[in-house]
C-alpha positions as CSV (number, residue, x, y, z in Angstrom):
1,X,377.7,23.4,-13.9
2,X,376.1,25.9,-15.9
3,X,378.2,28.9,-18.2
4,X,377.6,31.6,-20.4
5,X,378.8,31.1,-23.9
6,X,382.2,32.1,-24.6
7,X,383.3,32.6,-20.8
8,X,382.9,31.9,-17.1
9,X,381.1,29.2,-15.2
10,X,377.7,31.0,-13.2
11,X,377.8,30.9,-9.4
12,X,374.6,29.9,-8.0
13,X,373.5,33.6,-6.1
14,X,370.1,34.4,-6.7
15,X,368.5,31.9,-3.9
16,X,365.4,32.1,-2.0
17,X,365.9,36.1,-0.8
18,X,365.8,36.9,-4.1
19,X,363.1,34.4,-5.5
20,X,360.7,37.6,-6.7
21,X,363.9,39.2,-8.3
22,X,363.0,37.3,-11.8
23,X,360.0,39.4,-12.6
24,X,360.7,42.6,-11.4
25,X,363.5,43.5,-13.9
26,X,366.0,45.7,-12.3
27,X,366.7,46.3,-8.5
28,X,365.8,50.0,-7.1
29,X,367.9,52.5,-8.1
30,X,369.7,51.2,-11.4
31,X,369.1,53.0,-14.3
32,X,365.9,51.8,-16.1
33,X,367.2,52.2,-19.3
34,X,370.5,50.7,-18.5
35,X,369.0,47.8,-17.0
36,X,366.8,47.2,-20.3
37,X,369.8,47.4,-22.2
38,X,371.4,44.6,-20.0
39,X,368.5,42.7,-20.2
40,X,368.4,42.6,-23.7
41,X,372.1,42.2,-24.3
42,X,371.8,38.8,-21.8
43,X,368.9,37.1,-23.7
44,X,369.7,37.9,-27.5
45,X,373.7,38.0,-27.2
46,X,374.4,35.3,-24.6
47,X,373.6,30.9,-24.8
48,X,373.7,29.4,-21.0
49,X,374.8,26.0,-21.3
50,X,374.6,23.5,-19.0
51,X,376.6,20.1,-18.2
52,X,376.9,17.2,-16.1
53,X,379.3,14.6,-16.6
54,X,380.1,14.8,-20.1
55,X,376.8,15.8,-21.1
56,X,376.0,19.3,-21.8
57,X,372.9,21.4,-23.4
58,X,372.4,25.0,-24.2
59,X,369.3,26.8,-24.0
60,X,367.8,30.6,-24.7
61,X,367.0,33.1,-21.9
62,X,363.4,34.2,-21.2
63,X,363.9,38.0,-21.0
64,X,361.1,38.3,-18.6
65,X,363.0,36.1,-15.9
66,X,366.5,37.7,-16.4
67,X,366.8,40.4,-13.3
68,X,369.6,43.3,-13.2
69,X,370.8,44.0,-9.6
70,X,373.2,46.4,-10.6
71,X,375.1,48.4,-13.7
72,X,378.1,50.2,-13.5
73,X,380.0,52.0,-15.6
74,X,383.4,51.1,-15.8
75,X,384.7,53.6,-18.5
76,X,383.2,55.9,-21.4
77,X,380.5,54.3,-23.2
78,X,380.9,50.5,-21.4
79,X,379.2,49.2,-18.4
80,X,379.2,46.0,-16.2
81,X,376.1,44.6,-14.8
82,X,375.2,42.1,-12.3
83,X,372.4,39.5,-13.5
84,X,370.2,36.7,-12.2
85,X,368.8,34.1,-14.3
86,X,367.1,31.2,-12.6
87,X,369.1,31.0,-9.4
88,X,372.4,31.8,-11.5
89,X,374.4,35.2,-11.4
90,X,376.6,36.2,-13.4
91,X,378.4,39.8,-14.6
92,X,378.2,40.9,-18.4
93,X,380.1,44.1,-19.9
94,X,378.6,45.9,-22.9
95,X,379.9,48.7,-25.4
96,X,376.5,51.4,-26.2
97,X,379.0,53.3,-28.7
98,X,380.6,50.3,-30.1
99,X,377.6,47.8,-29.8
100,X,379.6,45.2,-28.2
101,X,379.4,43.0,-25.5
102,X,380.8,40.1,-23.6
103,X,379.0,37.1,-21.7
104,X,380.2,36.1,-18.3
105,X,382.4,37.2,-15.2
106,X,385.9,37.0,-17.4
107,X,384.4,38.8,-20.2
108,X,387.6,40.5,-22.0
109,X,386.6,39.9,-25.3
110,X,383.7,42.0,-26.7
111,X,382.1,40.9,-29.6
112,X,379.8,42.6,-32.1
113,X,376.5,42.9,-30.4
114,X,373.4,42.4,-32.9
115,X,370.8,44.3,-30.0
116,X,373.0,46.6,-29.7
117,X,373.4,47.5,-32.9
118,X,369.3,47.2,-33.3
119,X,369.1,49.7,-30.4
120,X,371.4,52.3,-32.1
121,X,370.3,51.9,-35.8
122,X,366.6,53.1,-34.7
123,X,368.2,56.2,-32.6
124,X,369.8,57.0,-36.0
125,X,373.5,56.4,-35.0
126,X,376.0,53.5,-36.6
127,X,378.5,51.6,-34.1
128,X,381.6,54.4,-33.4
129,X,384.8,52.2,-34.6
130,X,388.2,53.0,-35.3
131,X,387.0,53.6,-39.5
132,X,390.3,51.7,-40.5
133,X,389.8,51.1,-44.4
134,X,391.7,48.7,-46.0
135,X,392.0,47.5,-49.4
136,X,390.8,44.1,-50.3
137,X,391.5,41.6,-53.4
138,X,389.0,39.2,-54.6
139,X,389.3,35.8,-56.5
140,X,386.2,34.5,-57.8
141,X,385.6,31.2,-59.9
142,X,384.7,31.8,-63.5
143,X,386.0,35.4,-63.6
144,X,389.2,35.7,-65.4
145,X,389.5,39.0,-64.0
146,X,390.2,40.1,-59.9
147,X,387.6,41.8,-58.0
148,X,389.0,44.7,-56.1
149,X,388.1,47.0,-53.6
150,X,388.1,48.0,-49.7
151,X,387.0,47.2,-46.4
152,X,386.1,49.6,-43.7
153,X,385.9,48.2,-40.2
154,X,383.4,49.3,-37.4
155,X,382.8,47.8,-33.8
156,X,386.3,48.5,-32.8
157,X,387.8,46.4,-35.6
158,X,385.7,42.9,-35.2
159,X,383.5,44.1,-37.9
160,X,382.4,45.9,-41.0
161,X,381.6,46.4,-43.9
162,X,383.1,45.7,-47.6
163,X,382.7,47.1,-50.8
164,X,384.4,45.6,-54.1
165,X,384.0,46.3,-57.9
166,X,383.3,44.0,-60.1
167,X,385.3,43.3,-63.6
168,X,384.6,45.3,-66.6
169,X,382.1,47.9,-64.9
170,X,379.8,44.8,-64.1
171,X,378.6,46.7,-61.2
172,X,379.5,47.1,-57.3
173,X,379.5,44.2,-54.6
174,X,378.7,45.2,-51.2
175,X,378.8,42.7,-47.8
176,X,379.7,42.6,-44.2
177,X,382.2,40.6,-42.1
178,X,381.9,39.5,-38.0
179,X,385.2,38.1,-35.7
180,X,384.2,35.3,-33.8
181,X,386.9,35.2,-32.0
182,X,390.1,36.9,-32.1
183,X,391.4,35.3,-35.4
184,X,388.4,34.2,-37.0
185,X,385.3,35.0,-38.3
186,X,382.4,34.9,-41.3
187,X,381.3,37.3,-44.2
188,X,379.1,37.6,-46.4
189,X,378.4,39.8,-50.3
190,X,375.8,40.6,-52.5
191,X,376.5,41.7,-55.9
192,X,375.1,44.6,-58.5
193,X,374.2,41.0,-61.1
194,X,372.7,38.7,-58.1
195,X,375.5,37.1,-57.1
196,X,375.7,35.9,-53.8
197,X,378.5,34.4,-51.5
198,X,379.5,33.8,-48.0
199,X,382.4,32.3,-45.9
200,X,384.7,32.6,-43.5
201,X,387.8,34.6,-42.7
202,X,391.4,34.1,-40.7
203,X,393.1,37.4,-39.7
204,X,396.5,37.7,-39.5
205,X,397.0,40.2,-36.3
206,X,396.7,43.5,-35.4
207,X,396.3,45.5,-38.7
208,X,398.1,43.0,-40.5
209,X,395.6,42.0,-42.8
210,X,393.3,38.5,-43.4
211,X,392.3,35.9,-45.5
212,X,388.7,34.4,-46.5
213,X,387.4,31.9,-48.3
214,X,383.8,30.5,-49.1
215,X,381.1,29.7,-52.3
216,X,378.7,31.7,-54.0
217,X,375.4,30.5,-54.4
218,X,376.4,28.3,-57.7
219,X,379.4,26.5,-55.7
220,X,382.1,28.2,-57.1
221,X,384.9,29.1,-54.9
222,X,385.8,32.3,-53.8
223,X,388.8,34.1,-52.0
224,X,390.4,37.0,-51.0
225,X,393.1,38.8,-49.5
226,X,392.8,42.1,-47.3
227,X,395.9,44.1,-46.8
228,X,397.3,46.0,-43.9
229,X,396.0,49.2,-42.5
230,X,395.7,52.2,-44.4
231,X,397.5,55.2,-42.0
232,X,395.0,58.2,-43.0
């Protein structure tokens, strides 16, 4: 049985009428462009894992083998595509404005996409997101004083980017956070003085806020609080 992380098992498709199909890239008449972008998206976004019995093992894609027999659009800015990998098929769904995407036939979740958001940083354009901000308060071993500051999400909420001052006009801390699933995720900060920290993050629902903890690079602990959703 073989699956793309995160969602469906691969049906076995792509058998000996299509055995050139793994070099050629995309079938005639999709998009060149769109099929590159599925391409991509398959070999740098998505893990195929394998199992028998109860063992299992994941590997990389080799972007020269993956092959794009179609790619739809299935609404404003997201598109479905068929792929082959290896004798497997299997759909994946990708966001261009959000840079987001989904592995596997029951893709409803789509996730931040890092190729994605490669591909739109060198046309010049960020990830479209809802631009929630929301404030955030930080608790950080060995400061007497709270770090405070706010959030601003992009990639349709499962990701973004925080800012927080530092106590007594120490300087300005700046970061990023990424879901991992619906109700978790990681972040990560960099400070005006050096300081560094990273960890992870539980949200609380639908614009009701999260929690985080982690360490900074000296193993003190840090932690913080992000409130609900600021209307505006």
């Amino acid at each position: 049985m073989s699956n793309f992380i995160r969602l469906s098992t691969i049906s076995a498709v792509c058998g000996l009428g299509l055995s050139a199909c793994v070099t050629s890239g995309g079938s005639a008449g999709v998009d060149p462009e769109k099929a590159m972008l599925a391409r991509n998206v398959l070999a740098m976004d998505c893990v195929l894992t394998k199992s028998k019995g109860s063992n299992s093992r994941s590997s990389d894609f080799n972007l020269d083998e993956i092959y794009i027999s179609s790619v739809r659009q299935i609404r404003d800015g997201v598109y479905q595509a068929s792929t082959f990998y290896r004798g497997w098929g299997t759909n994946i769904t990708f966001d261009i404005e959000k840079a987001e995407s989904g592995c596997g036939d029951d893709s409803q979740e789509l996730y931040p996409s890092e190729f994605l958001t490669g591909y739109l940083t060198k046309q010049g354009r960020a990830p479209k997101g809802r631009g929630d901000t929301r404030p955030i308060a930080v608790n950080w071993e060995g400061y007497a004083e709270m770090f405070s500051g706010t959030i601003e999400e992009t990639g349709g909420g499962k990701a973004g980017t925080v800012r927080i001052q530092m106590p007594n006009n120490a300087g300005e801390c700046r970061g990023n956070y990424q879901a991992t699933s619906r109700t978790k995720g990681n972040w990560e900060i960099t400070c005006a003085n050096d300081l560094k920290a990273n960890g992870t993050f539980t949200a609380f629902g639908e614009g009701k806020g999260a929690s985080g903890i982690g360490k900074d690079q000296q193993g003190r602990t840090v932690t913080y609080t992000i409130g609900g959703r600021i209307k505006g």
